[in-house]
C-alpha positions in Angstrom: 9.8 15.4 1.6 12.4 12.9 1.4 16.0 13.9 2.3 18.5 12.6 -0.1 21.6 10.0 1.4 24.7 10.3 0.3 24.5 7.9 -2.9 25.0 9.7 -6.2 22.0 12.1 -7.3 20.0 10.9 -10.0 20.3 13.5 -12.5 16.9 12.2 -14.6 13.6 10.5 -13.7 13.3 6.6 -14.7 10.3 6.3 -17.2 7.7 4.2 -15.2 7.7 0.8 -16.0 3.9 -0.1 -17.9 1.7 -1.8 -14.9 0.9 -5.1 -15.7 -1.6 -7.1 -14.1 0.2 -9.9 -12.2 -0.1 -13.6 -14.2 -2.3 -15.7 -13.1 -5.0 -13.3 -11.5 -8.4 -14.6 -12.0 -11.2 -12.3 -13.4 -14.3 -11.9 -11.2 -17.5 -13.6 -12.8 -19.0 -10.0 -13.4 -16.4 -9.1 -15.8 -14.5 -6.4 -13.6 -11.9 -5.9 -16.1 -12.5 -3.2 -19.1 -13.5 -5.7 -21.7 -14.9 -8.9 -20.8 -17.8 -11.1 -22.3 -19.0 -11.7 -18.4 -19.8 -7.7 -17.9 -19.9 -4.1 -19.4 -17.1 -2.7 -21.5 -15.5 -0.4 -19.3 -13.9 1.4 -22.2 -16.8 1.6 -24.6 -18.3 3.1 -21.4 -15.6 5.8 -20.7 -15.4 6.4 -24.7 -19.4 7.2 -24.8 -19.1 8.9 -22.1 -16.5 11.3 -23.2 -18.6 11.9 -26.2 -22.1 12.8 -24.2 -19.3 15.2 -22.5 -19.3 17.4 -25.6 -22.1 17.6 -26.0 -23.3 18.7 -22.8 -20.3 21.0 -23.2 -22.0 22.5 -26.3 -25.5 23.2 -24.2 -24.0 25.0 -21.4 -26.3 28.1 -21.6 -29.5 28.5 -18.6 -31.3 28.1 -22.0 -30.9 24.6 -22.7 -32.3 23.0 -20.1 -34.5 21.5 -21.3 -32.1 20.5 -24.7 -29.6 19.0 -21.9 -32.6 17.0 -20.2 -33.4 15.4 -23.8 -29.6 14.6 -24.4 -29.0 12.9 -21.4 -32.4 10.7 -21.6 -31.4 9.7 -25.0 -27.5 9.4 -24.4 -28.0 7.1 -21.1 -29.9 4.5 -23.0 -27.2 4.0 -25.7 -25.8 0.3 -24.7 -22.6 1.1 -23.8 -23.9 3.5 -20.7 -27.1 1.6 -20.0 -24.6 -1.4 -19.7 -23.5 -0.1 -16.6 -26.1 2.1 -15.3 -28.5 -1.1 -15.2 -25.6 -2.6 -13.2 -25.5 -0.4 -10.2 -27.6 -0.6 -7.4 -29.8 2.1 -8.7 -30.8 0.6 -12.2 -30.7 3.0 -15.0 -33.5 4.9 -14.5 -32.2 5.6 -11.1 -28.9 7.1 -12.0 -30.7 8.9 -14.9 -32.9 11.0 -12.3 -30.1 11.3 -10.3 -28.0 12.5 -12.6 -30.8 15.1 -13.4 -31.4 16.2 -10.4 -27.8 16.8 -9.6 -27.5 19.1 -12.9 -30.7 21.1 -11.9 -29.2 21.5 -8.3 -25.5 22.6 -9.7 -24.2 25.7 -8.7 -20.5 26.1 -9.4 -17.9 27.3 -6.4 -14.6 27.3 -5.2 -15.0 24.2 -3.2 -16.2 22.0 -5.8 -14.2 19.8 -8.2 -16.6 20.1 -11.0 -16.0 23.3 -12.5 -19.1 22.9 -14.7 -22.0 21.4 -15.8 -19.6 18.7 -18.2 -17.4 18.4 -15.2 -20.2 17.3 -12.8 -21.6 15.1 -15.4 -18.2 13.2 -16.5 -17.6 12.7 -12.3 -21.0 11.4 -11.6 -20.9 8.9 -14.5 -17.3 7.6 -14.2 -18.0 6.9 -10.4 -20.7 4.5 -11.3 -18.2 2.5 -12.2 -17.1 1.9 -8.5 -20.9 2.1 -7.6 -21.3 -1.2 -10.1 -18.5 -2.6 -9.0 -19.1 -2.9 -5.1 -22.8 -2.9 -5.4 -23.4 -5.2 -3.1 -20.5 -3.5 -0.7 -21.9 -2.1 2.7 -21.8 1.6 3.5 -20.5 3.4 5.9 -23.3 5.5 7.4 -22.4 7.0 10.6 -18.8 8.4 11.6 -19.3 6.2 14.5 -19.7 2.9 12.8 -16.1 4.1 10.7 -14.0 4.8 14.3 -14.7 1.3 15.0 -15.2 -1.2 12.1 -13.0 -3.8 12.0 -12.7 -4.1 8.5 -10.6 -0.5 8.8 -7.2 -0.3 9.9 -5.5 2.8 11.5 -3.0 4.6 9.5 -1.2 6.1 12.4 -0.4 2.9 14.2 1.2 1.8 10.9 3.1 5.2 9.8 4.6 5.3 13.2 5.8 1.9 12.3 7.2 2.8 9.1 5.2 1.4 7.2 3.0 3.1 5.0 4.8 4.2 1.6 2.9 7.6 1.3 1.8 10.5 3.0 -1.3 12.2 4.3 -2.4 15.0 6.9 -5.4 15.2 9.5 -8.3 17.8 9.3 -7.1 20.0 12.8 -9.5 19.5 15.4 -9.3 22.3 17.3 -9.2 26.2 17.1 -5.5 26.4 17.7 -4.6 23.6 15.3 -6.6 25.3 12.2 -4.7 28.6 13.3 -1.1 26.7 13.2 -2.0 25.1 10.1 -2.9 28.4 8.7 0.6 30.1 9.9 2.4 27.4 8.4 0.3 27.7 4.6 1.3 31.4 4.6 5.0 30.5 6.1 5.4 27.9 3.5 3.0 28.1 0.8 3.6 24.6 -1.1 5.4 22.6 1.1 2.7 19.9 1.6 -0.6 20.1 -0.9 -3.4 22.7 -0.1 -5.9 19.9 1.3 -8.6 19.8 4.7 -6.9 16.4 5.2 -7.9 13.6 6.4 -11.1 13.4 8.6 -10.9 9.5 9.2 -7.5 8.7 9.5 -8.4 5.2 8.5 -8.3 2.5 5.8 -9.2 -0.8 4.4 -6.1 -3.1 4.8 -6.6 -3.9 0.5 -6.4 -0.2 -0.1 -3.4 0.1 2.4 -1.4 -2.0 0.1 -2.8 -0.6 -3.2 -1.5 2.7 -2.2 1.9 1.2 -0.5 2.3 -0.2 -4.2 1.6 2.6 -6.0 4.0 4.7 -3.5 6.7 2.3 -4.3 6.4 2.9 -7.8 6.2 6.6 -7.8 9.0 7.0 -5.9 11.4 4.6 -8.7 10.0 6.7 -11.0 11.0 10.1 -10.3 14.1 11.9 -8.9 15.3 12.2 -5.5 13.1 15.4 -3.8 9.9 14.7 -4.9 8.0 13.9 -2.3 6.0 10.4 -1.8 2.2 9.7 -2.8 -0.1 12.4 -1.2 -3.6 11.1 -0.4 -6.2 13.7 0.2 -9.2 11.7 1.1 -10.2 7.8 2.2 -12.8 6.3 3.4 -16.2 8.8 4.5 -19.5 7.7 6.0 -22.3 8.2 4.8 -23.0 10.9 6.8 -19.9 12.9 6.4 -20.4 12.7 2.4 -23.9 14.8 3.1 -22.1 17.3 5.1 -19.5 18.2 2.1 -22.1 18.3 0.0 -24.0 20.8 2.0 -20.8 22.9 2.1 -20.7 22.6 -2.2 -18.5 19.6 -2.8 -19.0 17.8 -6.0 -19.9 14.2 -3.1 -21.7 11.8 -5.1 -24.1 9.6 -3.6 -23.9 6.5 -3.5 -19.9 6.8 -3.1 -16.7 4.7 -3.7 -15.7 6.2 0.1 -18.8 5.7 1.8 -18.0 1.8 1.1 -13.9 2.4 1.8 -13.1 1.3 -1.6 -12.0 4.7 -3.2 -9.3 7.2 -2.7 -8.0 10.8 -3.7 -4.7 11.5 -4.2 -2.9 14.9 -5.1 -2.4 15.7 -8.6 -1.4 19.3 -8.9 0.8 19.9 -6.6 3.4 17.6 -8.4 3.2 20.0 -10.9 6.0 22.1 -9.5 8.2 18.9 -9.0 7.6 17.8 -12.7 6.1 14.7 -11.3 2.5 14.5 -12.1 2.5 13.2 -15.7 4.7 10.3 -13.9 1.7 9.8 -11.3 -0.9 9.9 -13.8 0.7 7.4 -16.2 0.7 5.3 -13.2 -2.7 5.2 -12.3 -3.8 5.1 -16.0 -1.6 2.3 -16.4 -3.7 0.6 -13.8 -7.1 1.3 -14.9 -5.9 -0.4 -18.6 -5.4 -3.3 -16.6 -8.7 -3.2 -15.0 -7.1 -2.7 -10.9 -8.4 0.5 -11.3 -11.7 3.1 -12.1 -9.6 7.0 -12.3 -11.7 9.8 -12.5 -9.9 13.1 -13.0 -11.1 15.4 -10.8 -8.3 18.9 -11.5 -6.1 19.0 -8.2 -6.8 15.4 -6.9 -7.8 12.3 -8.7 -10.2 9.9 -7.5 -9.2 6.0 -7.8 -11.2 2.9 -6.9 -10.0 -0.3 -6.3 -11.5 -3.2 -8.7 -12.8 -6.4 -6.6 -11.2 -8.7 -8.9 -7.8 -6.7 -7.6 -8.5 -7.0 -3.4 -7.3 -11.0 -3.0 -3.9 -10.1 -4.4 -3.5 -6.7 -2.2 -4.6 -9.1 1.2 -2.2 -11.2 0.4 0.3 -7.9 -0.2 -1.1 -6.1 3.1 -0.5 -9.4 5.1 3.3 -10.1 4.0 4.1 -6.6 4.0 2.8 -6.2 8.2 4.5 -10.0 9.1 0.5 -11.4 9.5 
């Protein structure tokens, strides 16, 4: 948390400023913004998606299998979904098997963000945005290959360095280090979010300064004792993805991480600092300018970075490190 100087205390939060995409930026030729003539309608997607949400919603019961199967064949084909769908890597007949699939295998559980059948639905969809955008993106597949890419930067190097604009925590490695971390969650219950932390401590250098940005401008916007930008997960392999889902995590495949595009970052816990309204505003305020695809996923929220917005964050990562 940060400690406050000596300067007057800000009694009250300054509203945060409306993102606005800087002038200038070009649009990618596949229409990466929400509305463009060049690609899908990102918010007629979202929109029809909400509304397939309630739907599904309304057939919860074991009994309507068979009712939900028929839905979602007939919803996935409306143009706004099928738009996008067709777009990914998997083609929409892909996604709509996998989507099935997925609903048929659902069991809810602690671990998982999807809380139900509507949940797991509204995730999978909304994250074939990132899928669509990075389609032609590499994956990560072995924990190996993420240790030593080049395209990945280590965050420890550059917190030690001062500068990173937002916080994280490392999955302990060893017996002793789950057993302090334990001591210290009962000690001090909500002094840092309730989170495994980070397995790969690492990051692409555009999503370095996406998230140096957005630390930036949470910190203007709320009072002094709120602590900086949280981020709960970064980039996965491949590999790493099939073993959360094995443990009951809502892990899509194919995923915004496995391709170090995407990001989670604490939600809830800002709760207690009347902060997370400001947070949220921020990141929807980003997705309405097309940097952005948010999915809410209850104590974190999962953000991918548009292509369209990477040139602009190089550029950012590179002034900000003296490159």
């Amino acid at each position: 948390m940060r400690v406050p100087n000596r300067s007057p205390r800000r009694q009250q939060p300054r509203p945060p400023v409306p993102y606005t995409a800087p002038a200038g930026r070009r649009m990618s030729v596949r229409g990466l913004a929400n509305s463009s003539p060049d690609g899908p309608d990102l918010d007629a997607y979202r929109e029809a998606v909400g509304e397939l949400l309630v739907e599904v919603g309304a057939l919860a019961a074991a009994s309507s299998t068979k009712a939900r199967q028929v839905l979602i064949d007939q919803r996935l084909r409306e143009p706004a979904i099928a738009a996008v769908l067709d777009d990914t890597p998997q083609g929409l007949i892909g996604a709509r098997e996998t989507l099935l699939l997925e609903m048929a295998r659902y069991q809810p559980n602690a671990r998982s963000s999807a809380g139900d059948l509507a949940a797991l639905v509204r995730i999978y969809l909304l994250s074939r945005i990132d899928v669509m955008w990075w389609r032609d993106a590499s994956t990560f597949v072995t924990d190996a290959e993420v240790h030593h890419s080049t395209q990945l930067v280590d965050l420890e190097w550059l917190r030690r360095r001062g500068l990173l604009r937002f916080r994280y925590t490392e999955q302990p490695r060893t017996v002793l280090g789950r057993g302090v971390r334990a001591v210290r969650r009962r000690v001090l219950p909500d002094a840092t979010p309730r989170t495994a932390g980070l397995l790969f401590r690492r990051a692409r250098r555009e999503v370095v300064a996406l998230l140096n940005d957005i630390g930036r401008e949470f910190t203007a916007a709320t009072t002094v004792g709120t602590p900086p930008l949280w981020v709960t997960s970064l980039v996965r392999s491949a590999e790493h993805q099939y073993r959360l889902r094995r443990l009951g995590y809502a892990a899509m495949v194919p995923s915004g991480h496995c391709l170090g595009w995407a990001v989670d970052v604490e939600m809830s816990w800002y709760e207690r600092f009347g902060a997370r309204d400001t947070l949220a505003g921020i990141l929807l305020d980003r997705q309405r300018a097309g940097e952005l695809n948010v999915i809410d996923e209850g104590q974190a929220w999962h953000i991918c970075l548009a292509p369209s917005a990477t040139r602009r964050l190089r550029r950012a990562y590179e002034a900000e490190m003296g490159i």
